[in-house]
PyMOL Python script that loads the backbone (N, CA, C, O; Angstrom):
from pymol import cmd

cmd.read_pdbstr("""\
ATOM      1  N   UNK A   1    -148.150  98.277 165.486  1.00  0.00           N
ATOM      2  CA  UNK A   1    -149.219  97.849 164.604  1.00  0.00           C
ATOM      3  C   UNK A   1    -150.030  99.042 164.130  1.00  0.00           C
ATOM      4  O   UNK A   1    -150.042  99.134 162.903  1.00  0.00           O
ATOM      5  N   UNK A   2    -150.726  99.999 164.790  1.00  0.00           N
ATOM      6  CA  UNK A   2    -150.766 101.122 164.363  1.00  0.00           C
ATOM      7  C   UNK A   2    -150.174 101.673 163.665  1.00  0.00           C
ATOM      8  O   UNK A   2    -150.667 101.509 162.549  1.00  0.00           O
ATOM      9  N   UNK A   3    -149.015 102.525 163.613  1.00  0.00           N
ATOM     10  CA  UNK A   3    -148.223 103.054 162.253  1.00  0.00           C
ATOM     11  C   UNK A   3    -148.451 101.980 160.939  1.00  0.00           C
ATOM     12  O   UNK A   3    -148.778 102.508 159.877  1.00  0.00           O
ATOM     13  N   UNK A   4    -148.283 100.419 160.972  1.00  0.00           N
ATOM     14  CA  UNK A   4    -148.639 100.149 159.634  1.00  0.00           C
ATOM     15  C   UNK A   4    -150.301  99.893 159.426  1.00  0.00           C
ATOM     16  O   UNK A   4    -150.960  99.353 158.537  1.00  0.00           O
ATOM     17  N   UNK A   5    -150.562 100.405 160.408  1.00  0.00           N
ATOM     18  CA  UNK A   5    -152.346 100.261 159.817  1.00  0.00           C
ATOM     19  C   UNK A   5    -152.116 102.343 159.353  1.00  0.00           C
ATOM     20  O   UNK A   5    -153.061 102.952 158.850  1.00  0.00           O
ATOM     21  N   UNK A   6    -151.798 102.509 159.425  1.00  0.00           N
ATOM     22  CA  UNK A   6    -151.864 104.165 159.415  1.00  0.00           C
ATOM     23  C   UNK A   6    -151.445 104.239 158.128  1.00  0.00           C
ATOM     24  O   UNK A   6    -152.325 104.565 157.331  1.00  0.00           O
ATOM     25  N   UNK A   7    -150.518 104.064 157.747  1.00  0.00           N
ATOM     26  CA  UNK A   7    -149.115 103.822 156.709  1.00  0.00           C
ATOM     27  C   UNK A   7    -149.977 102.921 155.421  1.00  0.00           C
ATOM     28  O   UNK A   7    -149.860 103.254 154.241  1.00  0.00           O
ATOM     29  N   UNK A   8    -150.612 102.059 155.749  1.00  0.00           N
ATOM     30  CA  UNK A   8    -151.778 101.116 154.652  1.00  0.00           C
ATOM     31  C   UNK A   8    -152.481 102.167 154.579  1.00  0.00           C
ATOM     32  O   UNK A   8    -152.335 102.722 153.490  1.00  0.00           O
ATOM     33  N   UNK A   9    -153.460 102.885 155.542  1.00  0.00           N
ATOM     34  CA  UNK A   9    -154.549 103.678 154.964  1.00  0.00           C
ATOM     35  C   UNK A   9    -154.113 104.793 154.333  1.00  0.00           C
ATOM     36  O   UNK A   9    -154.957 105.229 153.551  1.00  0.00           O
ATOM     37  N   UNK A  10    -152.738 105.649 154.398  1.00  0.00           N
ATOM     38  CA  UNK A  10    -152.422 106.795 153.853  1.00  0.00           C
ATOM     39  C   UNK A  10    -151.910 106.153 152.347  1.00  0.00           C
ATOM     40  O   UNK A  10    -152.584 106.584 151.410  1.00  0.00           O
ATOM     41  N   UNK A  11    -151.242 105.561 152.111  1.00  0.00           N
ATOM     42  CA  UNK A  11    -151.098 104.655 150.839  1.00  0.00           C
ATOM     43  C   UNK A  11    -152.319 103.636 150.023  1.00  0.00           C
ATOM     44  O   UNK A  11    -152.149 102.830 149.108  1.00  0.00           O
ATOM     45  N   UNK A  12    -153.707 104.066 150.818  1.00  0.00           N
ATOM     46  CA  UNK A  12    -154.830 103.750 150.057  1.00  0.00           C
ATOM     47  C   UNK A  12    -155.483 104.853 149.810  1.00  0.00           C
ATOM     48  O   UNK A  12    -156.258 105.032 148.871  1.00  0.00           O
ATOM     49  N   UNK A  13    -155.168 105.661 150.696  1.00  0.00           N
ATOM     50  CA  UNK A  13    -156.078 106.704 149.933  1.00  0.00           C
ATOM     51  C   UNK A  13    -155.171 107.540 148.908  1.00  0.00           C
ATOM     52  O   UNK A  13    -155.662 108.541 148.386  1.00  0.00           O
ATOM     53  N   UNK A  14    -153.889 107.162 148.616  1.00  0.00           N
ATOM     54  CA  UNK A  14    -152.986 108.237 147.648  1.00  0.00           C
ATOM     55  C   UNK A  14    -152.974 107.202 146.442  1.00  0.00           C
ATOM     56  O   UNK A  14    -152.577 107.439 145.301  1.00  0.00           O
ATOM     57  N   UNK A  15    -153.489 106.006 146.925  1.00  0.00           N
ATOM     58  CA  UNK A  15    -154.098 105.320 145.338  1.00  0.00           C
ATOM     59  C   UNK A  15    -155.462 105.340 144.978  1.00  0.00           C
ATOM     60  O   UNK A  15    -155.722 104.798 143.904  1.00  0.00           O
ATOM     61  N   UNK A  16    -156.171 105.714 145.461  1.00  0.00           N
ATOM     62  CA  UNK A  16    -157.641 106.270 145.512  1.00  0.00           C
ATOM     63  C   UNK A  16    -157.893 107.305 144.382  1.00  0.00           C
ATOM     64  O   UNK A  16    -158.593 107.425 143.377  1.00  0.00           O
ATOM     65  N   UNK A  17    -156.597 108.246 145.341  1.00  0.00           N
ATOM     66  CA  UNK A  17    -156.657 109.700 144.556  1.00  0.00           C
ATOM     67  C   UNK A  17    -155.844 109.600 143.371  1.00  0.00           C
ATOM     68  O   UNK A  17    -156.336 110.351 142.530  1.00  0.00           O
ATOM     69  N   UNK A  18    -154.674 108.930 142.856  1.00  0.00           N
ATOM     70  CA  UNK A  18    -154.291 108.914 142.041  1.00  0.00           C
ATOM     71  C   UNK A  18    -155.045 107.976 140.746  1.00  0.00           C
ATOM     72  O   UNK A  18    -154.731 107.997 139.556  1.00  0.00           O
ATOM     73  N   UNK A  19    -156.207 107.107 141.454  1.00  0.00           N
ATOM     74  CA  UNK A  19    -156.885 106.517 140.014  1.00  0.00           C
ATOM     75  C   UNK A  19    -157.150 106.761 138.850  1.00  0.00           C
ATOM     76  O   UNK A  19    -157.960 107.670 138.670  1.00  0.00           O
ATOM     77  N   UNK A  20    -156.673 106.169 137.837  1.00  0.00           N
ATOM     78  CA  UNK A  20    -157.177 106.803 136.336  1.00  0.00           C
ATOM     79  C   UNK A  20    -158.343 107.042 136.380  1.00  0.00           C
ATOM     80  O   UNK A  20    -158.948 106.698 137.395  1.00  0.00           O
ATOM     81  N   UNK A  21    -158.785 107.453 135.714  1.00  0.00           N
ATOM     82  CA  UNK A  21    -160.538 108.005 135.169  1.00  0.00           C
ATOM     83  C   UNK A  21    -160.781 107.926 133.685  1.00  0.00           C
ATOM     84  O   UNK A  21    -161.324 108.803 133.014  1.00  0.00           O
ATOM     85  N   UNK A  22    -160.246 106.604 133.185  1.00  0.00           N
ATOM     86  CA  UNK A  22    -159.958 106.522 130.959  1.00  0.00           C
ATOM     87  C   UNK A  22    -161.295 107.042 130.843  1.00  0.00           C
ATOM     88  O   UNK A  22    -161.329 108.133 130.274  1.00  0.00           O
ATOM     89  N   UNK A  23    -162.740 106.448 131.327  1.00  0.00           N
ATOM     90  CA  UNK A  23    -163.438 106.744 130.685  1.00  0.00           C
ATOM     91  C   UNK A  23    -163.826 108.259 130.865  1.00  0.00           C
ATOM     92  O   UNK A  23    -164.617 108.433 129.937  1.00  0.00           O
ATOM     93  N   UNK A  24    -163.725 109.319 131.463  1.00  0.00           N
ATOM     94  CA  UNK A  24    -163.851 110.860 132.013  1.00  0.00           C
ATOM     95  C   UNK A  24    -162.798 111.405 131.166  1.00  0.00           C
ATOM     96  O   UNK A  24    -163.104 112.375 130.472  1.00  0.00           O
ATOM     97  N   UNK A  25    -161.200 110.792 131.083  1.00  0.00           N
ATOM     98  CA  UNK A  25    -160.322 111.579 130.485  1.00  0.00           C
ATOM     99  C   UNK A  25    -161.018 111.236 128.867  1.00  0.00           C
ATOM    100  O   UNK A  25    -161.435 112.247 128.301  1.00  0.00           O
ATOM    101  N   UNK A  26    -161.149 110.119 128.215  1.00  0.00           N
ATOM    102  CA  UNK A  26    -161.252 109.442 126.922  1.00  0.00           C
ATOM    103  C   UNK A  26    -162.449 110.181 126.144  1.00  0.00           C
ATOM    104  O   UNK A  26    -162.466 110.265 124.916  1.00  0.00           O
ATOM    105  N   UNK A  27    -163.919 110.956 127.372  1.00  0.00           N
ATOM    106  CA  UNK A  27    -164.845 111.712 126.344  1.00  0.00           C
ATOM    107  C   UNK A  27    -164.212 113.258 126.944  1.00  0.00           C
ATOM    108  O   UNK A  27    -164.955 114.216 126.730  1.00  0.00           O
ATOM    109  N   UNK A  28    -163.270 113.468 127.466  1.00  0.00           N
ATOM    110  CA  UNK A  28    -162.780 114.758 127.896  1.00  0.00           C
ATOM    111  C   UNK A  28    -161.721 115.266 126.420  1.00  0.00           C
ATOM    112  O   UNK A  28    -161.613 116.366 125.876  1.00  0.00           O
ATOM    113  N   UNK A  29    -160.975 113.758 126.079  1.00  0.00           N
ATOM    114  CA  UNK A  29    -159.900 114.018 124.797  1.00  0.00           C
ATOM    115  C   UNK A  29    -160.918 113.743 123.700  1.00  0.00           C
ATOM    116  O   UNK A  29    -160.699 114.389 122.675  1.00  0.00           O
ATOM    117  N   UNK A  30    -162.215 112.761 123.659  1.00  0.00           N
ATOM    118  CA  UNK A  30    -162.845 113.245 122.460  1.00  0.00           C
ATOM    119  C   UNK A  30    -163.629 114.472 122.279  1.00  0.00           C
ATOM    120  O   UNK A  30    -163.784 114.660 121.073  1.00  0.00           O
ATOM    121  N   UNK A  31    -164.240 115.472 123.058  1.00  0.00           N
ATOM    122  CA  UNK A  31    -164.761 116.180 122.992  1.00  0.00           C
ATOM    123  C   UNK A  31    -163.723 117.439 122.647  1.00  0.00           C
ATOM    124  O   UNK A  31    -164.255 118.422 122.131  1.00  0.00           O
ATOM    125  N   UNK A  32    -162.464 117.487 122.858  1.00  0.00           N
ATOM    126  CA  UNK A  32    -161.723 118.134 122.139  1.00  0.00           C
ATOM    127  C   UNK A  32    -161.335 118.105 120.932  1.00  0.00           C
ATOM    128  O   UNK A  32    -161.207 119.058 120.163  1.00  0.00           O
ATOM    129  N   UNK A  33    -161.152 117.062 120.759  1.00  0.00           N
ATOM    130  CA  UNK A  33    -160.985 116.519 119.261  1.00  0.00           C
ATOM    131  C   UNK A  33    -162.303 116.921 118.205  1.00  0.00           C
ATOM    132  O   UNK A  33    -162.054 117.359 117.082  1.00  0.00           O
ATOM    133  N   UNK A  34    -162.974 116.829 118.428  1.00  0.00           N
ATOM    134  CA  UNK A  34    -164.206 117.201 118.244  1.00  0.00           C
ATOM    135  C   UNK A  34    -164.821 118.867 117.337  1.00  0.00           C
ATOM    136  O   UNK A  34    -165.371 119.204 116.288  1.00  0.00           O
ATOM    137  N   UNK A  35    -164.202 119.541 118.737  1.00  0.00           N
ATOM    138  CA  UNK A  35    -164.249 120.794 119.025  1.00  0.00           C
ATOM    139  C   UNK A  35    -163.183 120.991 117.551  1.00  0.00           C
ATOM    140  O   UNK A  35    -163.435 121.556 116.487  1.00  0.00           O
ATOM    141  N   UNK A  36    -162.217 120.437 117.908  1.00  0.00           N
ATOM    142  CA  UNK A  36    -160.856 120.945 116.933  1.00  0.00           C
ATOM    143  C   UNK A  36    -161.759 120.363 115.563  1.00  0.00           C
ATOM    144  O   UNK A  36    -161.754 121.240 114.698  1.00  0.00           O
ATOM    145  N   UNK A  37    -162.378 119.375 115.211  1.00  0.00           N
ATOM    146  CA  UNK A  37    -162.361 119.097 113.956  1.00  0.00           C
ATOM    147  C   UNK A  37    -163.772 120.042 113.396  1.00  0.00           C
ATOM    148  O   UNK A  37    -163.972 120.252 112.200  1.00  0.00           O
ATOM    149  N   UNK A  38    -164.647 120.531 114.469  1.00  0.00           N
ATOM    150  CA  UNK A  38    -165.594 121.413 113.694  1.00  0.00           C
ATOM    151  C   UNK A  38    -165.000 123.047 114.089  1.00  0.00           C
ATOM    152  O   UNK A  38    -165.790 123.977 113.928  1.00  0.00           O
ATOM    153  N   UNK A  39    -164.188 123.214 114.386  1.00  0.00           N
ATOM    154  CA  UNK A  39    -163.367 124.461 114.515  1.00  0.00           C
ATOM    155  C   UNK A  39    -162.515 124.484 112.963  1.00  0.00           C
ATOM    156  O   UNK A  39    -162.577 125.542 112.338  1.00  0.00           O
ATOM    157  N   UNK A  40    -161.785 123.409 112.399  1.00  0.00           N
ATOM    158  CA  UNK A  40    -161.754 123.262 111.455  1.00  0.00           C
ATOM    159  C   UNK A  40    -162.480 123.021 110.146  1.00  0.00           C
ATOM    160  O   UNK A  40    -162.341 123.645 109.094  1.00  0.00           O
ATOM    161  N   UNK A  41    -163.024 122.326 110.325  1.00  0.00           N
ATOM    162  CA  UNK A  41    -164.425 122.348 108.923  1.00  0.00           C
ATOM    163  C   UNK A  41    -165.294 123.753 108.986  1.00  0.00           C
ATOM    164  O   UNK A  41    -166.049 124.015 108.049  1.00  0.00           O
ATOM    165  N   UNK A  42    -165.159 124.740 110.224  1.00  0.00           N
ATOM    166  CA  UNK A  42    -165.769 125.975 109.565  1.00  0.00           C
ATOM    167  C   UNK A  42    -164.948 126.297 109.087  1.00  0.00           C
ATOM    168  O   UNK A  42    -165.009 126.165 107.865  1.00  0.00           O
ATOM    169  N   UNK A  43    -163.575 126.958 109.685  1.00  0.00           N
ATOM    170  CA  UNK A  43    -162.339 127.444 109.048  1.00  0.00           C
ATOM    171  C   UNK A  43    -162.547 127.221 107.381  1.00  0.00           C
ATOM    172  O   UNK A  43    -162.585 127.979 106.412  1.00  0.00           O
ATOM    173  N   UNK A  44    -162.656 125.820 107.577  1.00  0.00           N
ATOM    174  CA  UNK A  44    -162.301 125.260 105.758  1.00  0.00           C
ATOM    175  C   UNK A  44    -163.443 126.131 104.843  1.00  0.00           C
ATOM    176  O   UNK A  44    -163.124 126.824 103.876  1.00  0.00           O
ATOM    177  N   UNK A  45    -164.833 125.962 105.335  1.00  0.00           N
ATOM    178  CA  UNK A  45    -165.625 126.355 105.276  1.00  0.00           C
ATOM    179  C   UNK A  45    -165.800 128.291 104.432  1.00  0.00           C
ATOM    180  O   UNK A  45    -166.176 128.721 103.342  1.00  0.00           O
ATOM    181  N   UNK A  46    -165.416 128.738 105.372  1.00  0.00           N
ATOM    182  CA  UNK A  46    -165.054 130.436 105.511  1.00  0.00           C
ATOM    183  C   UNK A  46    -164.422 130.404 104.488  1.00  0.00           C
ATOM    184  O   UNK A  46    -164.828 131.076 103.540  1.00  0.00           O
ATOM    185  N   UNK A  47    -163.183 129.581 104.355  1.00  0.00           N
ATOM    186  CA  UNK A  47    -162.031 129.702 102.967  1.00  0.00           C
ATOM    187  C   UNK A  47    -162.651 129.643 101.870  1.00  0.00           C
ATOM    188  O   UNK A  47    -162.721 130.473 100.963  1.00  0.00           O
ATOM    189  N   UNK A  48    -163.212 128.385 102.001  1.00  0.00           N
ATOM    190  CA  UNK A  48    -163.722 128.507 100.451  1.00  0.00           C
ATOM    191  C   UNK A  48    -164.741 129.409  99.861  1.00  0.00           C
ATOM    192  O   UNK A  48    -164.611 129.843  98.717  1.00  0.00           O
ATOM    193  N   UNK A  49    -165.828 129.721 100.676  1.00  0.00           N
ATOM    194  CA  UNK A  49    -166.709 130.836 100.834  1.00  0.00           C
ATOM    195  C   UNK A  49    -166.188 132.000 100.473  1.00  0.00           C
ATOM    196  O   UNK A  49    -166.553 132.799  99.610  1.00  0.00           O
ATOM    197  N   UNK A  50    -165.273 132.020 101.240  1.00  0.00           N
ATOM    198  CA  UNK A  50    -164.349 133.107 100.604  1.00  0.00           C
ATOM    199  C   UNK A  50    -163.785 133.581  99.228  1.00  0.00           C
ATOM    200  O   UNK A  50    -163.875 134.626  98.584  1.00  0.00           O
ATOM    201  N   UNK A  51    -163.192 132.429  99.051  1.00  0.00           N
ATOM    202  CA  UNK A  51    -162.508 132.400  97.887  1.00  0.00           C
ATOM    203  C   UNK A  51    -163.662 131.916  96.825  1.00  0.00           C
ATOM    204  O   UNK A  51    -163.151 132.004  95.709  1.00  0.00           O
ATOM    205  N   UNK A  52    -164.856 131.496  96.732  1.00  0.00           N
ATOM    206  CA  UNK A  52    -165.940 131.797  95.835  1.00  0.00           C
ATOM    207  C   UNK A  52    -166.226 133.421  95.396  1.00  0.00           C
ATOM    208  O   UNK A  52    -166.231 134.109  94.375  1.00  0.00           O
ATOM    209  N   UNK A  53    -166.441 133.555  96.748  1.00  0.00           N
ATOM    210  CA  UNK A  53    -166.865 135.398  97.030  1.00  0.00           C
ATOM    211  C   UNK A  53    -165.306 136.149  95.357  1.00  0.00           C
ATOM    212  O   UNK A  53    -165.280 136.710  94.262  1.00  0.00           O
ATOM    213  N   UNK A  54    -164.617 135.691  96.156  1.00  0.00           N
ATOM    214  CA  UNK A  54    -163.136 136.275  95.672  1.00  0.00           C
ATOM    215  C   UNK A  54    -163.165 135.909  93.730  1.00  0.00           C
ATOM    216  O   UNK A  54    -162.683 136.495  92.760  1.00  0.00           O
ATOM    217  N   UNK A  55    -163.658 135.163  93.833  1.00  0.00           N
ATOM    218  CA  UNK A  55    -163.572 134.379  92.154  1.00  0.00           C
ATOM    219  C   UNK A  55    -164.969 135.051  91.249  1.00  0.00           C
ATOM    220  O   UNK A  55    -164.921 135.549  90.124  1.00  0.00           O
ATOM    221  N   UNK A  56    -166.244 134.876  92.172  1.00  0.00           N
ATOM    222  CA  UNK A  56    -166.983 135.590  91.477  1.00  0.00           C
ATOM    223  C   UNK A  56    -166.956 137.197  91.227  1.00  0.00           C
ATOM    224  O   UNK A  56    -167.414 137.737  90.221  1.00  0.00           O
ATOM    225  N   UNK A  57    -166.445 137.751  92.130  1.00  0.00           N
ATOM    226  CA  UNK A  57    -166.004 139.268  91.818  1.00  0.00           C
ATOM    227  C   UNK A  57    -164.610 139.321  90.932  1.00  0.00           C
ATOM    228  O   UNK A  57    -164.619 140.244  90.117  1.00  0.00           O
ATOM    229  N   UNK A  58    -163.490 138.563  90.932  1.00  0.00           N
ATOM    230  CA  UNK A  58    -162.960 138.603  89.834  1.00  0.00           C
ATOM    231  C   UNK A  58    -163.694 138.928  88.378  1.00  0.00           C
ATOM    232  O   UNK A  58    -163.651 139.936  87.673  1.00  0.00           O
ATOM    233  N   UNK A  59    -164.435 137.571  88.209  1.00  0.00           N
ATOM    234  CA  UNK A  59    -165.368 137.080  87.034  1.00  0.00           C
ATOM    235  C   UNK A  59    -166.257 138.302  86.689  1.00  0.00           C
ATOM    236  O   UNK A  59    -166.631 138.583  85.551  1.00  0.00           O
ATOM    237  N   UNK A  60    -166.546 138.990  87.816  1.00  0.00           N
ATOM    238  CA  UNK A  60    -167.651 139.853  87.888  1.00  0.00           C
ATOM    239  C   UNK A  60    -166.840 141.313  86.421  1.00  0.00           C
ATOM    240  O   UNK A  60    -167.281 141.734  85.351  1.00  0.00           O
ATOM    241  N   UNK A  61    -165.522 141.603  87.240  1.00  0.00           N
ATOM    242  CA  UNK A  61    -164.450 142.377  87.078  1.00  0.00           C
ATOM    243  C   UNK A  61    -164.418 142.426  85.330  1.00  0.00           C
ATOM    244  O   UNK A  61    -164.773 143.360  84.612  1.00  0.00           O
ATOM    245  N   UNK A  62    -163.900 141.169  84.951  1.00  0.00           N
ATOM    246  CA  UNK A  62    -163.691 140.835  83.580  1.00  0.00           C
ATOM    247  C   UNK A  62    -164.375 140.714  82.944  1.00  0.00           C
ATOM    248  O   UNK A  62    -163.985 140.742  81.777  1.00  0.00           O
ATOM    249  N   UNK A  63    -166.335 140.425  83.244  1.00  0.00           N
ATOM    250  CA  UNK A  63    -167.314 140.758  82.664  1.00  0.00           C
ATOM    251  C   UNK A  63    -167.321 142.548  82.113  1.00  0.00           C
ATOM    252  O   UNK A  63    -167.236 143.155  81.045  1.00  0.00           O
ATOM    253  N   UNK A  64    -167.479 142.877  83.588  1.00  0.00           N
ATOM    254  CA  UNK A  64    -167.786 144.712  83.203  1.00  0.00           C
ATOM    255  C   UNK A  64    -166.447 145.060  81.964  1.00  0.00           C
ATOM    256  O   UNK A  64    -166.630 145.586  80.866  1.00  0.00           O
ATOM    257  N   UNK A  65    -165.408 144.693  82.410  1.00  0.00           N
ATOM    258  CA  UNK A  65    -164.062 144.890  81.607  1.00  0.00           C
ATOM    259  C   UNK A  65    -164.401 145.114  80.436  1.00  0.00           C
ATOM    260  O   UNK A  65    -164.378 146.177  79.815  1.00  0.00           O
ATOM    261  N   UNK A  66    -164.867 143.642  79.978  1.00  0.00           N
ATOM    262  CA  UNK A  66    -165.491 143.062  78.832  1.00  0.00           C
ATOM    263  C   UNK A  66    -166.540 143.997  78.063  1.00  0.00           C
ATOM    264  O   UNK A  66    -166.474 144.155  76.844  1.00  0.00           O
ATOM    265  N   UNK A  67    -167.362 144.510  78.742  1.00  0.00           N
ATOM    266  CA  UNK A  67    -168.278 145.070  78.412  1.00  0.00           C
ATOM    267  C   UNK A  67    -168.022 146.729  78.457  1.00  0.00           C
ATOM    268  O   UNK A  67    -168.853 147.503  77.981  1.00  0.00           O
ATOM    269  N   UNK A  68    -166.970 147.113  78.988  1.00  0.00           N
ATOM    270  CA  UNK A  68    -167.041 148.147  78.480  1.00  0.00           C
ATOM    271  C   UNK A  68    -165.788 148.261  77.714  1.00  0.00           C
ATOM    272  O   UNK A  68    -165.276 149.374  77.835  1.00  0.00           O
ATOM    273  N   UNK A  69    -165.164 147.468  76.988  1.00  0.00           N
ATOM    274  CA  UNK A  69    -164.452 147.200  75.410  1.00  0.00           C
ATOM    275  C   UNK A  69    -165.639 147.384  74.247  1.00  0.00           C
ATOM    276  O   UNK A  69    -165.625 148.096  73.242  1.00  0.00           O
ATOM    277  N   UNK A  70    -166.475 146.654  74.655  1.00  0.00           N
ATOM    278  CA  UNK A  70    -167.774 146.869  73.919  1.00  0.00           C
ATOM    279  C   UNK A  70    -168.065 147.991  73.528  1.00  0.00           C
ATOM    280  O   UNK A  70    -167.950 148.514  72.420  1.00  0.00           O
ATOM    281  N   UNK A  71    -168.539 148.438  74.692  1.00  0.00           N
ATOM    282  CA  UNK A  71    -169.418 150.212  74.681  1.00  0.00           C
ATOM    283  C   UNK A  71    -168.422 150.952  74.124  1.00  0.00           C
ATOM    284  O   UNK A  71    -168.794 152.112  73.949  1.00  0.00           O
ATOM    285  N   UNK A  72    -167.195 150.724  73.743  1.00  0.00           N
ATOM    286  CA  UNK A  72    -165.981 151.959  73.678  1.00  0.00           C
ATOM    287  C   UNK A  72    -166.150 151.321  71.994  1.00  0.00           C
ATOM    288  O   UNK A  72    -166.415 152.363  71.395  1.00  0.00           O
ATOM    289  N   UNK A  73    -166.143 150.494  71.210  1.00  0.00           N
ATOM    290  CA  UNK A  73    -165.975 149.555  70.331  1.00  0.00           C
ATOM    291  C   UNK A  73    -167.444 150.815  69.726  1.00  0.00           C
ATOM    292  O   UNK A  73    -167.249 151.864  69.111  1.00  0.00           O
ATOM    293  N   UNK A  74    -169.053 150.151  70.233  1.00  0.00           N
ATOM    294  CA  UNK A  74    -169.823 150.840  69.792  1.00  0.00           C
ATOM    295  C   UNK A  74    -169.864 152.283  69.746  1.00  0.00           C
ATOM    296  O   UNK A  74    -170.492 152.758  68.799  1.00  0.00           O
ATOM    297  N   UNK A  75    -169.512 152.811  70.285  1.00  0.00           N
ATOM    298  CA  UNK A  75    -169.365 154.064  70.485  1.00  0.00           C
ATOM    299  C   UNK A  75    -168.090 154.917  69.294  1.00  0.00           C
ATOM    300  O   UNK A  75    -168.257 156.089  68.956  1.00  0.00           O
ATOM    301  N   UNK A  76    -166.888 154.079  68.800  1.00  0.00           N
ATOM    302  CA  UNK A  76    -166.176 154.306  67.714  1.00  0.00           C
ATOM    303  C   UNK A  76    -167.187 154.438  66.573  1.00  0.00           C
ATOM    304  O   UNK A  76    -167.434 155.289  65.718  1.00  0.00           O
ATOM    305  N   UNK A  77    -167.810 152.881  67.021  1.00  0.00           N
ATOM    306  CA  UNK A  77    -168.082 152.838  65.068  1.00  0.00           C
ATOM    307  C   UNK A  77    -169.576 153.945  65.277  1.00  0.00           C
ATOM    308  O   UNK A  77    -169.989 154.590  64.313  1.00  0.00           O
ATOM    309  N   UNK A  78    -170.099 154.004  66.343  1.00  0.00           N
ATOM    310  CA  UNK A  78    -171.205 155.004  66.007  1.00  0.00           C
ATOM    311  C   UNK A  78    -171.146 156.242  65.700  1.00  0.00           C
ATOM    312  O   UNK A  78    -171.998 156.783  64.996  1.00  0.00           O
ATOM    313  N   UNK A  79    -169.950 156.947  66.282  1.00  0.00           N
ATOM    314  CA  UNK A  79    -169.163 157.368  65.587  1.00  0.00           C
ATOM    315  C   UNK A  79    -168.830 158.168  63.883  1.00  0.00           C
ATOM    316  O   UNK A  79    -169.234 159.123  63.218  1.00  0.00           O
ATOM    317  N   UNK A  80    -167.786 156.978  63.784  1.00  0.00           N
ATOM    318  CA  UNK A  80    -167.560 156.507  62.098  1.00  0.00           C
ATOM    319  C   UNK A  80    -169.064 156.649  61.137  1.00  0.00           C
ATOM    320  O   UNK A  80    -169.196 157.075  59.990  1.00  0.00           O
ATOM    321  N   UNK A  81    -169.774 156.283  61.797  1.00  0.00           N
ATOM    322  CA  UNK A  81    -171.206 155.867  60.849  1.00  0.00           C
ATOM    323  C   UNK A  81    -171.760 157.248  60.866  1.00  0.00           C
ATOM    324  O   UNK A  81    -172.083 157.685  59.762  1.00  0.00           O
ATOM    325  N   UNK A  82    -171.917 157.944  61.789  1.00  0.00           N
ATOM    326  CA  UNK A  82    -172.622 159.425  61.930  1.00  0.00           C
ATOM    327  C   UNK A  82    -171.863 160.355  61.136  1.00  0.00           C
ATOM    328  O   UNK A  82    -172.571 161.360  61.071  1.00  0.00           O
ATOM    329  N   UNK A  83    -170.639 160.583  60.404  1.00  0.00           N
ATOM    330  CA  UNK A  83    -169.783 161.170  59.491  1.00  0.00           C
ATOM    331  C   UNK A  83    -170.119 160.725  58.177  1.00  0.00           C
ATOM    332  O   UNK A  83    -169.478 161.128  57.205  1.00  0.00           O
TER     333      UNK A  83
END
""", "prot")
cmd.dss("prot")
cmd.show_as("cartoon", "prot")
cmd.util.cbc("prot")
cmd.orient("prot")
């Protein structure tokens, strides 16, 4: 009688220890999830920031470009006109 009282308590406590925990694992997998989705929305974040940064210095590029077609333009005909 002993061994199965022994044999019950070692097979209660290895279901003890093996108990789920949904609600510990469930804010353990949302708090990752979490993590991952504002780890992502900066990411996204940075990109586009980025690629603003990247577009307005283009823009920036083809302004000056622009402008010094100009100055080369004025500078002909001022030029032409001083002869």
């Amino acid at each position: 009688m002993k061994k199965v009282a022994l044999t019950v308590a070692v097979l209660a406590l290895g279901l003890a220890a093996c108990n789920k925990q949904d609600a510990a694992n469930n804010t353990a997998d949302t708090n990752v999830e979490n993590a991952a989705v504002t780890d992502t929305n900066a990411a996204a974040d940075d990109a586009t920031a980025n690629a603003d940064a990247a577009l307005n210095s283009a823009g920036n590029a083809v302004d000056n470009a622009g402008n010094a077609v100009d100055n080369a333009s004025n500078a002909v005909a001022n030029t032409t006109n001083a002869q």
